[in-house]
C-alpha positions as a printed NumPy array, in Angstrom:
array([[ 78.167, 142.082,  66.801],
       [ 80.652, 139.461,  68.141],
       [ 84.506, 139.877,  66.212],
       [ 86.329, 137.575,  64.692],
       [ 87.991, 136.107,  67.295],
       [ 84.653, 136.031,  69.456],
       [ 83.453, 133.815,  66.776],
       [ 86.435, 131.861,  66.772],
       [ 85.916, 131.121,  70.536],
       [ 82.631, 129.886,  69.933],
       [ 83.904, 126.887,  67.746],
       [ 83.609, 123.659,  69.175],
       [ 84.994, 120.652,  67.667],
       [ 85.416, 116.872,  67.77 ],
       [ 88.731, 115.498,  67.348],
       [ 90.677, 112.552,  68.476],
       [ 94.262, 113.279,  70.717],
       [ 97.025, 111.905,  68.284],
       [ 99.701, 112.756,  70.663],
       [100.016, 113.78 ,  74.225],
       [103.104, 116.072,  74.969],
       [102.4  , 115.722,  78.44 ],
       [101.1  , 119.787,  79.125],
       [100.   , 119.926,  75.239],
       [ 98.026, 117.586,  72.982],
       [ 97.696, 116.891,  69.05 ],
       [ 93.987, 117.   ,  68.14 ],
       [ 93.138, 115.627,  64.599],
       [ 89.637, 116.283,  63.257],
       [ 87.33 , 114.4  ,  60.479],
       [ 89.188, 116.599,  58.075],
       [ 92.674, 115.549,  59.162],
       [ 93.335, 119.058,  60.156],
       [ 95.531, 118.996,  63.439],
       [ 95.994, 121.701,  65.735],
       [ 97.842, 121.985,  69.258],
       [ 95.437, 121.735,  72.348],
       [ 95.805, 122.696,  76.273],
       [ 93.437, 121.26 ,  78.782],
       [ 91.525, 123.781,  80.781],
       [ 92.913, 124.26 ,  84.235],
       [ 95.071, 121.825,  86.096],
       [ 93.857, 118.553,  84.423],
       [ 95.997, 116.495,  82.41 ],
       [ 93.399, 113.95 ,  81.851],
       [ 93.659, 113.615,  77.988],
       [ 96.103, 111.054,  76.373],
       [ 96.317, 109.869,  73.229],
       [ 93.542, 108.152,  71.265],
       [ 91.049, 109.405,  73.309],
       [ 87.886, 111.57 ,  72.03 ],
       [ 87.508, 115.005,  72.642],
       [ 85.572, 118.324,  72.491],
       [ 87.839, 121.065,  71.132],
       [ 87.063, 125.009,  71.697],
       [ 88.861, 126.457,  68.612],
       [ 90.971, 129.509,  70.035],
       [ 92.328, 130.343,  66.558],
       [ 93.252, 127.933,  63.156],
       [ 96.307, 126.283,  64.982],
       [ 95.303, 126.21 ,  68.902],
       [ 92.815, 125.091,  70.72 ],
       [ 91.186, 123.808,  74.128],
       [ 90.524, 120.642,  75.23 ],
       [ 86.628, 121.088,  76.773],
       [ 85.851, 117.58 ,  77.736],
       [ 87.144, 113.979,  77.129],
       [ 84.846, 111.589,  75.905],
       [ 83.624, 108.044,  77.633],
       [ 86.771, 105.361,  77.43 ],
       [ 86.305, 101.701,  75.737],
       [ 89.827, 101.046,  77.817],
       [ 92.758, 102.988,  79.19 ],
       [ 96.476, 101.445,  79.349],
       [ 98.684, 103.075,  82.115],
       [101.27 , 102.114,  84.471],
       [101.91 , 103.513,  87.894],
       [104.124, 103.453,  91.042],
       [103.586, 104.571,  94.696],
       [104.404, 107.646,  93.466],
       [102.714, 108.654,  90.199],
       [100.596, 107.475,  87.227],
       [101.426, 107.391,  83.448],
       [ 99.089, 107.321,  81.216],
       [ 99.903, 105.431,  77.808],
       [ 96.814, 105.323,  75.495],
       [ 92.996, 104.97 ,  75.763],
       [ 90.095, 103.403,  73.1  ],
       [ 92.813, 100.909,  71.186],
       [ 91.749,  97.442,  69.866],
       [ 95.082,  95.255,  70.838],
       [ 98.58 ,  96.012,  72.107],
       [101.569,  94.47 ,  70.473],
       [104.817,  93.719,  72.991],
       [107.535,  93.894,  70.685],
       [110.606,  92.021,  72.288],
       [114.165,  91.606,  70.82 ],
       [116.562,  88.893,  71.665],
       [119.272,  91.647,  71.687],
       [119.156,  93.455,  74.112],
       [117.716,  90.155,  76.384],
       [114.493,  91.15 ,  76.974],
       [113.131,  90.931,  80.515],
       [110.577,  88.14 ,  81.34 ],
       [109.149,  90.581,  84.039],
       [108.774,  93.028,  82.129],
       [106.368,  90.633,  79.627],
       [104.535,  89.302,  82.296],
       [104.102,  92.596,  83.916],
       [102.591,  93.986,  80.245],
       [100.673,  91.506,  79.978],
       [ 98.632,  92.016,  83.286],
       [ 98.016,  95.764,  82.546],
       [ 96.862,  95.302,  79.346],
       [ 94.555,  92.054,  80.624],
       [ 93.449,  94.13 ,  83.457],
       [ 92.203,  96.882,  80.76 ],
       [ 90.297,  94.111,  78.631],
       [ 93.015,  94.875,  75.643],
       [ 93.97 ,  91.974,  73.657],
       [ 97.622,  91.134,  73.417],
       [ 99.95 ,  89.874,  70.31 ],
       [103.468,  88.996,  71.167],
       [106.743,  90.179,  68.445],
       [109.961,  88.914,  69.231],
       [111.72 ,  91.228,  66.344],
       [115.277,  90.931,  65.543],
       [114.885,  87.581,  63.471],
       [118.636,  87.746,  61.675],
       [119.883,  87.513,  65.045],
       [121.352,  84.055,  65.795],
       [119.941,  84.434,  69.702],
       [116.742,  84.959,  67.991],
       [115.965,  81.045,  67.661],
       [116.197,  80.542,  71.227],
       [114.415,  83.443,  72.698],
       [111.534,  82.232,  70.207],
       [111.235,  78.902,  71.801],
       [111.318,  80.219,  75.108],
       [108.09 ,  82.015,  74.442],
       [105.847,  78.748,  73.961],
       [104.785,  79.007,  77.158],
       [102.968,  82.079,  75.737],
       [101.512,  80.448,  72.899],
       [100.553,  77.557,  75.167],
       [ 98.313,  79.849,  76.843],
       [ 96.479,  81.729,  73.748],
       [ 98.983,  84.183,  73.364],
       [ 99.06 ,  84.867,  69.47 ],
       [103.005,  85.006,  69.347],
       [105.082,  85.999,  65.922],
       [108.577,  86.34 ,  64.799],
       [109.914,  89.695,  62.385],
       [112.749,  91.809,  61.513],
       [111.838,  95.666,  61.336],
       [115.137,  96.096,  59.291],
       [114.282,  93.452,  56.629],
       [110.62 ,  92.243,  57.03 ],
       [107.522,  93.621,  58.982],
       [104.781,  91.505,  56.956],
       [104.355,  88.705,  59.334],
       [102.659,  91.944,  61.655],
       [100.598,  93.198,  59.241],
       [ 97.314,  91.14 ,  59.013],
       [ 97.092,  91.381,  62.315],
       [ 97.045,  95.385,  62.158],
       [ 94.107,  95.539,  59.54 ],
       [ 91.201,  97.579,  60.835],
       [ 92.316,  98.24 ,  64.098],
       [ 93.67 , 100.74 ,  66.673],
       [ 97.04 ,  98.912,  67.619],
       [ 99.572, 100.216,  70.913],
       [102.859,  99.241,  70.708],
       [104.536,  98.98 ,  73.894],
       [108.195,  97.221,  74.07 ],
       [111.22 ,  97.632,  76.48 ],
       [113.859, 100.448,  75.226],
       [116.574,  99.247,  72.179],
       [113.914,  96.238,  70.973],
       [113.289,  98.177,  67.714],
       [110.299,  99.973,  68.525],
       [111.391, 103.527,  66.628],
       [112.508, 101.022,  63.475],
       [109.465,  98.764,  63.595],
       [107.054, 101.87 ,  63.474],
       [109.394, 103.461,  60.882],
       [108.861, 100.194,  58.76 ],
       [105.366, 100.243,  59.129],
       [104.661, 103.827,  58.385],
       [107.081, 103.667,  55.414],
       [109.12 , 107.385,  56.585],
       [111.164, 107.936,  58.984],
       [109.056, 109.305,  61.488],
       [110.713, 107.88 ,  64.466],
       [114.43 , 108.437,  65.045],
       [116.329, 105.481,  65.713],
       [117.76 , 104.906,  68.828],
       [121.378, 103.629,  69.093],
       [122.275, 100.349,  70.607],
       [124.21 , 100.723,  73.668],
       [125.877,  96.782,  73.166],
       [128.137,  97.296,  76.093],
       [125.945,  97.964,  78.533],
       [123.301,  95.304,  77.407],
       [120.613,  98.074,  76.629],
       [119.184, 100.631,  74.613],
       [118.928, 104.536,  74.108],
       [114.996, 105.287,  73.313],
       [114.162, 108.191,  71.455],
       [110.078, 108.505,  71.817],
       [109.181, 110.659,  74.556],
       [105.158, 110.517,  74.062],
       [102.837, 108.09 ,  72.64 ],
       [101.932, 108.625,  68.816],
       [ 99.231, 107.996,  66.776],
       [100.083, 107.031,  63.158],
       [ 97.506, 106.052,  60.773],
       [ 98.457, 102.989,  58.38 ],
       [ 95.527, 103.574,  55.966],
       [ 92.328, 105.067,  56.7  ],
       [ 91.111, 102.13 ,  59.111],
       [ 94.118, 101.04 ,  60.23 ],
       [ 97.012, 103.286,  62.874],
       [ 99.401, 102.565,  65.514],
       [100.241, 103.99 ,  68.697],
       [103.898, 104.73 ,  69.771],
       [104.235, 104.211,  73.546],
       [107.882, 105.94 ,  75.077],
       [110.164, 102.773,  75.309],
       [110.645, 102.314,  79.469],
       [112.495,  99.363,  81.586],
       [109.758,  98.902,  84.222],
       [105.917,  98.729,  83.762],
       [104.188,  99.621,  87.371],
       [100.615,  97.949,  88.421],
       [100.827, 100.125,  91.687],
       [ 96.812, 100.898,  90.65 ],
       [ 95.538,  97.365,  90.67 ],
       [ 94.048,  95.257,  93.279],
       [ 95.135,  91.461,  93.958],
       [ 91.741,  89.978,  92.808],
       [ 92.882,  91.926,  89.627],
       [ 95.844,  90.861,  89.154],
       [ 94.735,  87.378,  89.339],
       [ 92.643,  87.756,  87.135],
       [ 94.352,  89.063,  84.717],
       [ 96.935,  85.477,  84.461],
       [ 94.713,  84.085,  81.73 ],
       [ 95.868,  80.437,  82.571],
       [ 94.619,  81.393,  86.205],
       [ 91.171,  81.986,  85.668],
       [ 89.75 ,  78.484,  85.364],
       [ 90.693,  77.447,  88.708],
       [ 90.002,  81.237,  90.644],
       [ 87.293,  80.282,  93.037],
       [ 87.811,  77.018,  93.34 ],
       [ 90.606,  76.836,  95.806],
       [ 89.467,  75.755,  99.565],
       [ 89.406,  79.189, 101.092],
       [ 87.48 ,  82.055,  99.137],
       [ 90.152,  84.818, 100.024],
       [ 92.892,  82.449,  98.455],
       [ 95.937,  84.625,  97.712],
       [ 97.587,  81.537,  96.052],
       [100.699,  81.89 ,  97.628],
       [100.92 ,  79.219, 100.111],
       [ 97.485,  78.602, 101.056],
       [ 96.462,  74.55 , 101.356],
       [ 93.791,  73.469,  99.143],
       [ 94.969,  75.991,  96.923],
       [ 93.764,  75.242,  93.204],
       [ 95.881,  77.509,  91.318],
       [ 99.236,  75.811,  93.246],
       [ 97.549,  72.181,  92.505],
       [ 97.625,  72.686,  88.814],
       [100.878,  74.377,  88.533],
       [101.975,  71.285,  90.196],
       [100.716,  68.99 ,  87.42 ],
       [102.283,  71.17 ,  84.77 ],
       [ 99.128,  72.989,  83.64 ],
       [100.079,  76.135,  84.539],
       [104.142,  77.124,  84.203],
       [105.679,  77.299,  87.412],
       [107.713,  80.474,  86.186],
       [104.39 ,  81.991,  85.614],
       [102.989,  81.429,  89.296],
       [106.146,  82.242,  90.419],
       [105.854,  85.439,  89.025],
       [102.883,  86.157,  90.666],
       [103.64 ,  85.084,  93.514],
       [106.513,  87.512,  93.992],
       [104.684,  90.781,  92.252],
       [102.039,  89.85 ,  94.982],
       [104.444,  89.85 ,  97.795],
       [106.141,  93.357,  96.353],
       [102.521,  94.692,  95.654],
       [101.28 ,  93.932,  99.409],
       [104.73 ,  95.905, 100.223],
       [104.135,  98.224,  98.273],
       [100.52 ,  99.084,  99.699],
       [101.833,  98.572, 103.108],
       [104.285, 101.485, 103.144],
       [101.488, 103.662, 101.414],
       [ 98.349, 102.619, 103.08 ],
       [ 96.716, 106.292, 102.08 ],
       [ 97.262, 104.81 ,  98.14 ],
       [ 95.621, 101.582,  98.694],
       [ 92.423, 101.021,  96.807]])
């Protein structure tokens, strides 16, 4: 006869990861029972909102046996290491803040990763009691101007303008540290589940508090994900047809230009250049890529054994 705790080991168990510690991960079940899970061996492969297999090792712990097929993974990553964010979300919100200035880059870079990953984007500029706010709003037409569903809020006084876009889905929020993340998740949630960061106004920044991504559900069809706030967003992983492809105003001229390994940098007959040129793509924009193209060939140069 097999004991108790023989039994116990035999228990396997869907769940979904609701937070990812790094070396430990939250499992919720059907039942919204959650219990602390290790992956087997040396594989930190799970992250949060993915599907997994659970071995039960007792009512509190278990073991992560297998994770299940992705619909998309978001992750950043340098020439040194990979960070995984979330996997299987419908949209990512960038939440911005006029105070402290948010960083074009890091916008731009956000939204590659999430294009590359197929994960449609909403842009929040939050902070709207701030008199800056006004301007940092109307320097994100450009955003709009390319499909870019973009929305003003204040997480201290008003986070309704966010929620009809939340309904039904599996949202990541992903935002620079000190833009309000910890507040805006706080407001949505309705607790305090995220300590507030404090502002660091001197040195033009912010202190984040969230050290893992989160999953908190809204209602029983709706939840959020919690991303760590973080000043750089690496695309170390992706390849330069990817990365053009992911600039959404890019993609009606990509194969056009007169040479079919067109890097649009400098290249003559190049399409993408011609129609920044006539003002239908932003010149900041190609720009952009144009210099993360010249750091990513860098990049791949001085790590050749990396390049994929």
């Amino acid at each position: 006869m097999p004991t108790r705790r023989e039994k116990e080991q035999q228990v396997v168990i869907e769940g979904r990861v609701v937070a990812d510690f790094g070396r430990e991960f939250l499992v919720e079940f059907a039942d919204r029972r959650q219990v602390v899970c290790t992956r087997k061996g040396k594989r930190q492969d799970a992250t949060c909102g993915d599907f997994v297999i659970v071995r039960l090792n007792g009512p509190a712990q278990g073991s992560i046996e297998r994770v299940g097929t992705r619909r998309n993974l978001l992750y950043r990553s340098d020439q040194w290491r990979e960070k995984t964010l979330a996997a299987n979300v419908d949209q990512a919100v960038i939440l911005l803040a006029p105070r402290p200035a948010y960083s074009e880059a890091f916008l731009n870079l956000s939204l590659v990763a999430c294009e590359a990953a197929r994960i449609p984007v909403i842009i929040a500029l939050n902070k709207s009691d701030l008199p800056e706010h006004a301007t940092a709003m109307k320097a994100l037409d450009r955003y709009a101007g390319i499909g870019y569903t973009v929305l003003s809020l204040s997480a201290k006084a008003d986070v309704s303008p966010l929620l009809p876009h939340l309904e039904k889905k599996v949202t990541l929020l992903v935002g620079q540290s000190g833009v309000g993340k910890s507040r805006t998740v706080n407001a949505l949630v309705l607790s305090d589940v995220a300590r507030v960061g404090d502002l660091t106004a001197s040195r033009d920044s912010g202190a984040h508090t969230t050290t893992f991504s989160r999953f908190y559900r809204l209602d029983r069809d709706t939840a959020i994900i919690d991303t760590p706030g973080f000043q750089s967003f690496g695309l170390f992983h992706l390849t330069e047809d990817q990365i053009g492809e992911a600039m959404r105003e890019f993609r009606p001229f990509l194969g056009t230009c007169k040479f079919n390994d067109c890097s649009h940098l400098s290249e003559p007959g190049c399409k993408v250049i011609d129609a920044a040129n006539r003002g239908e793509i932003a010149k900041e924009r190609l720009t952009f890529y144009q210099v993360l193209i010249e750091q990513h060939r860098d990049l791949h140069e001085q790590h050749p054994e990396w390049a994929r």
